[in-house]
C-alpha positions as CSV (number, residue, x, y, z in Angstrom):
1,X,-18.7,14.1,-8.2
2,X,-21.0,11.1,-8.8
3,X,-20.9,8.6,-6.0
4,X,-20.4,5.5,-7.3
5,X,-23.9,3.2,-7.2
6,X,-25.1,-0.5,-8.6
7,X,-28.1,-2.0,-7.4
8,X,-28.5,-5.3,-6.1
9,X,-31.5,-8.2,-5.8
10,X,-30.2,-7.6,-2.3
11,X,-31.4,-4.1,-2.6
12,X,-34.9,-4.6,-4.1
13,X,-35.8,-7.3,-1.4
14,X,-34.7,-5.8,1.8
15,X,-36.4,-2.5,0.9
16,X,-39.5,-4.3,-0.9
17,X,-39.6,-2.4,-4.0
18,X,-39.7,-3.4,-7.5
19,X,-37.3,-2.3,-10.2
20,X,-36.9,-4.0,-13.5
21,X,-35.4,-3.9,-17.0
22,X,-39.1,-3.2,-18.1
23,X,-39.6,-0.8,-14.8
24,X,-36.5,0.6,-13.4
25,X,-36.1,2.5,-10.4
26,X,-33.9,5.9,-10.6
27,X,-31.6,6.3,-7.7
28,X,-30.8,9.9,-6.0
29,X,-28.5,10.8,-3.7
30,X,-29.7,13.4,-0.9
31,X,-27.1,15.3,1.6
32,X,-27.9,16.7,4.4
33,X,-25.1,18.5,6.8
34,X,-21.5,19.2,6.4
35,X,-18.8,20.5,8.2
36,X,-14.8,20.9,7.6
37,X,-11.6,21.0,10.0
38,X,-9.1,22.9,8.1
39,X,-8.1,21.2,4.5
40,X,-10.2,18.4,5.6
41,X,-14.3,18.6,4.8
42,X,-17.1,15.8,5.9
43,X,-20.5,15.4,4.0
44,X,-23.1,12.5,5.1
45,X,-26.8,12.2,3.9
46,X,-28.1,8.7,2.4
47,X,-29.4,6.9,-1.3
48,X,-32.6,6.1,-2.2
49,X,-35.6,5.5,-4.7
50,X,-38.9,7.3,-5.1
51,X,-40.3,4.9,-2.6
52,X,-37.3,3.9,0.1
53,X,-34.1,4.8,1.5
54,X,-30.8,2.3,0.4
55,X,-28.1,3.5,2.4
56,X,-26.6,6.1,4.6
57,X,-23.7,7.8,3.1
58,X,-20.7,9.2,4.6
59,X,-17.9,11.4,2.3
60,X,-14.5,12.9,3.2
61,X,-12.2,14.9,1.3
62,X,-8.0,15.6,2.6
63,X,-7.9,18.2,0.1
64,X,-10.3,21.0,0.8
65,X,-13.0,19.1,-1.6
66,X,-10.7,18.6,-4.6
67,X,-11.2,14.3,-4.1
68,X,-13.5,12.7,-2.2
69,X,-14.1,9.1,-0.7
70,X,-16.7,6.9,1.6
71,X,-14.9,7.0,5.0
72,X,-17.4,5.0,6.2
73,X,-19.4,1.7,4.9
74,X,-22.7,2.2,4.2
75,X,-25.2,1.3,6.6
76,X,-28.6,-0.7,4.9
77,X,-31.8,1.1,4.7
78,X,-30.1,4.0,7.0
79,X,-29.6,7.7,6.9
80,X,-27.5,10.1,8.5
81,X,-28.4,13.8,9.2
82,X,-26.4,15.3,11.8
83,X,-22.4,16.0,12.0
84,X,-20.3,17.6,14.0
85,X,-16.3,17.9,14.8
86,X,-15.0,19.0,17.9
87,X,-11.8,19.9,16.6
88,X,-9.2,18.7,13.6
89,X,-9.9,14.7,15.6
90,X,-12.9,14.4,17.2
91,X,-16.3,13.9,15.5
92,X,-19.9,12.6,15.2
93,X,-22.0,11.6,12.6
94,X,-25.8,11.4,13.8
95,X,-28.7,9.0,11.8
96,X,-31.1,6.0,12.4
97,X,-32.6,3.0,10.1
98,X,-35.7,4.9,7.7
99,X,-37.0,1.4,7.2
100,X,-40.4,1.3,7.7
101,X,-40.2,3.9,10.0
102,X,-37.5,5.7,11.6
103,X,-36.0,3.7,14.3
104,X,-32.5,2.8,16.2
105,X,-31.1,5.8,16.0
106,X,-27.2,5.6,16.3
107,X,-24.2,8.1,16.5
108,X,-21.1,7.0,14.4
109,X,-17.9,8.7,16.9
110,X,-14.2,9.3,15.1
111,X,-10.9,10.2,17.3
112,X,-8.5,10.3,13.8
113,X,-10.4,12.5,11.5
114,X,-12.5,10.1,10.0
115,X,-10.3,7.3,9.4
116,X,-12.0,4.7,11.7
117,X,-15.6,5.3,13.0
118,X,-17.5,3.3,16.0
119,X,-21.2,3.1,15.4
120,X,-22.7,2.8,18.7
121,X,-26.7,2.9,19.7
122,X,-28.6,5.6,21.5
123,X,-31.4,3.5,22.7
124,X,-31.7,0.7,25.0
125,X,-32.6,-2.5,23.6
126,X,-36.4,-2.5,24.9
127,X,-37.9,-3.0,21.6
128,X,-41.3,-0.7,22.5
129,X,-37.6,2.3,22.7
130,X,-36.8,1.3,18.9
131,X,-38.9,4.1,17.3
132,X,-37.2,7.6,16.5
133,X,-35.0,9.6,14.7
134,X,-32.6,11.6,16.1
135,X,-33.8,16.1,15.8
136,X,-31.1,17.4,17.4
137,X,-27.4,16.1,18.2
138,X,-24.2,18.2,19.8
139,X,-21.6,17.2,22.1
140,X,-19.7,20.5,24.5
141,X,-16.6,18.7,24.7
142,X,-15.3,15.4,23.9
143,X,-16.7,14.2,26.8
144,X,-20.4,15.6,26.9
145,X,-22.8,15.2,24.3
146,X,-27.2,15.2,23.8
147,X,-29.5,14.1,21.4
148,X,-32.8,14.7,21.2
149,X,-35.0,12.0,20.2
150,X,-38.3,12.1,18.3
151,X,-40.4,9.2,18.4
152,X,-44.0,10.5,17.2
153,X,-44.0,8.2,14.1
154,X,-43.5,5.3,16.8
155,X,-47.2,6.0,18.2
156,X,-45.4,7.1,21.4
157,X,-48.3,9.2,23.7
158,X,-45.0,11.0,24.9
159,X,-42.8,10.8,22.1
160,X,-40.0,13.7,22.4
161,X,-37.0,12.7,24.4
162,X,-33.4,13.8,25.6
163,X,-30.7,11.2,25.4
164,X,-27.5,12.5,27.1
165,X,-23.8,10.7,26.9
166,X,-21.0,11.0,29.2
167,X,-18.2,9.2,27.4
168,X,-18.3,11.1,23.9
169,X,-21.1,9.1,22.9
170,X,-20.2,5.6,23.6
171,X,-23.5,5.3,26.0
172,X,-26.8,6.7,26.4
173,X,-29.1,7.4,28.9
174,X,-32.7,9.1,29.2
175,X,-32.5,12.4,30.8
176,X,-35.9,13.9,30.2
177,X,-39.3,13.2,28.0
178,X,-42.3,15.1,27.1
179,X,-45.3,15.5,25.2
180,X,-44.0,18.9,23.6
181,X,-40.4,19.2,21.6
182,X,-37.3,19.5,23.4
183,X,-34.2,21.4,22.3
184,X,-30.8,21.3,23.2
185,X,-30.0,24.2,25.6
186,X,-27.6,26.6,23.7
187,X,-26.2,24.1,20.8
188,X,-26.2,24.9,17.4
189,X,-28.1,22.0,15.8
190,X,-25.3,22.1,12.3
191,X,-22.2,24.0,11.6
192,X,-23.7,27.7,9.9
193,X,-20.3,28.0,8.0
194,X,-21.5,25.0,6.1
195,X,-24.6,24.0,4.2
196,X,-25.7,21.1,1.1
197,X,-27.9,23.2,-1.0
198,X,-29.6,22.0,-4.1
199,X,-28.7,23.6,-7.4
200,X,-31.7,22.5,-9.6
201,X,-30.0,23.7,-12.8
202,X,-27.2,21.5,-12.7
203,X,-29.2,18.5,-10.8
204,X,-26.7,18.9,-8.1
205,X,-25.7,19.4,-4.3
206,X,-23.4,21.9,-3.6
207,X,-21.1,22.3,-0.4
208,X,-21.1,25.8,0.6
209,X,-19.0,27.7,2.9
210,X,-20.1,30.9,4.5
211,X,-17.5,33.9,4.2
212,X,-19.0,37.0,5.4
213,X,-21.9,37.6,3.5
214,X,-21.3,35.2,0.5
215,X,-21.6,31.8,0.2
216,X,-18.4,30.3,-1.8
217,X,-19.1,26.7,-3.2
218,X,-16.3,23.9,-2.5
219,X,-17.7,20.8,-4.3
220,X,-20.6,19.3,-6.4
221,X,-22.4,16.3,-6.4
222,X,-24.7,14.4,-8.5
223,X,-28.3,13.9,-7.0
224,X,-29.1,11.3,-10.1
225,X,-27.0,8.0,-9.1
226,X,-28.3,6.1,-12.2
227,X,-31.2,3.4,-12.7
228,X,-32.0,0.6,-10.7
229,X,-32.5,-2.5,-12.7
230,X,-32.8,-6.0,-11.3
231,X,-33.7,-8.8,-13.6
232,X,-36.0,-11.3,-12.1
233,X,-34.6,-14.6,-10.9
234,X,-34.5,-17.8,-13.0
């Protein structure tokens, strides 16, 4: 599969690169977790150039990876990293803005498979909290769910922090911070019966699923999304 890409001046300007039809910018797409429920499999991970992340990415497939689609608009300059489902209903996809430096980190939360996501922030809205990306994210029920947060590329003297939500992720609060990483207490961090892996021969990620010892592929997708080309305003 090649998801579908076509740069925009509204691209180039937000992200402050250049591309041009004398310089153009190749575009890659980069995944990053995966999980499945059943017939029905979820992939996120983002777009981007040599220099700058585009867009956070988020695929579905009802047909155990035979056709895919975006089951969620992509969010500007954004990434997402993290994914898990509860069961065949309830799930999370975990990420943050990449531009100029990870920051707002956000959970996207789904009670219909996938069909309708709510994107809601971990942080509070104290701009010196903006800084961070999200290390770690799982919930123990739909109820109760973590996150640790690292904010070391904020300048934060204390920068490692646990974010823990009540109401399956629509709020946030800070639990603990310290100077030293924190981990979530007995959570797997990703689904191990899933993994993206890169297959440099064929330029492509691959969606894996373990079965015992073997790892049987599901679905491919391009990493080369095409050129970015953006002629200069008259």
């Amino acid at each position: 599969m090649v998801v579908p890409f076509e740069c925009t001046a509204e691209d180039v300007q937000s992200a402050g690169f250049s591309c041009s039809e004398e310089a153009p910018c190749p575009i890659y797409l980069e995944l990053s977790a995966a999980t499945a429920k059943g017939n029905k499999y979820y992939v996120v991970g983002n777009i981007h150039s040599d220099a700058v992340t585009l867009y956070s990415v988020l695929l579905g497939s009802e047909d155990a990876g035979a056709t895919w689609q975006e089951i969620h608009p992509r969010i500007r300059l954004s990434g997402l990293d993290h994914l898990q489902f509860l069961d065949a209903d309830t799930g999370w996809a975990g990420g943050q803005q990449l531009f100029p430096l990870p920051q707002e980190p956000f959970v996207l939360l789904t009670s219909d498979a996938g069909k309708n996501w709510r994107q809601q922030p971990v942080l509070g809205e104290d701009a010196d909290k903006r800084y961070g990306s999200i290390q770690e994210m799982h919930f123990s029920s739909k109820t109760d769910g973590g996150v640790i947060i690292d904010r070391s590329q904020g300048g934060d003297a204390g920068p490692f922090a646990l974010y823990e939500s009540p109401d399956g992720g629509a709020s946030w609060s800070l639990k603990e911070q310290n100077a030293k990483p924190l981990h979530l207490k007995g959570a797997p961090d990703q689904d191990a019966d899933w993994r993206m892996r890169v297959d440099p021969g064929a330029k492509a990620f691959l969606l894996e699923e373990r079965r015992g010892e073997r790892w049987i592929s599901h679905a491919a997708f391009s990493v080369n999304l095409g050129m970015c080309k953006v002629p200069p305003p008259r």
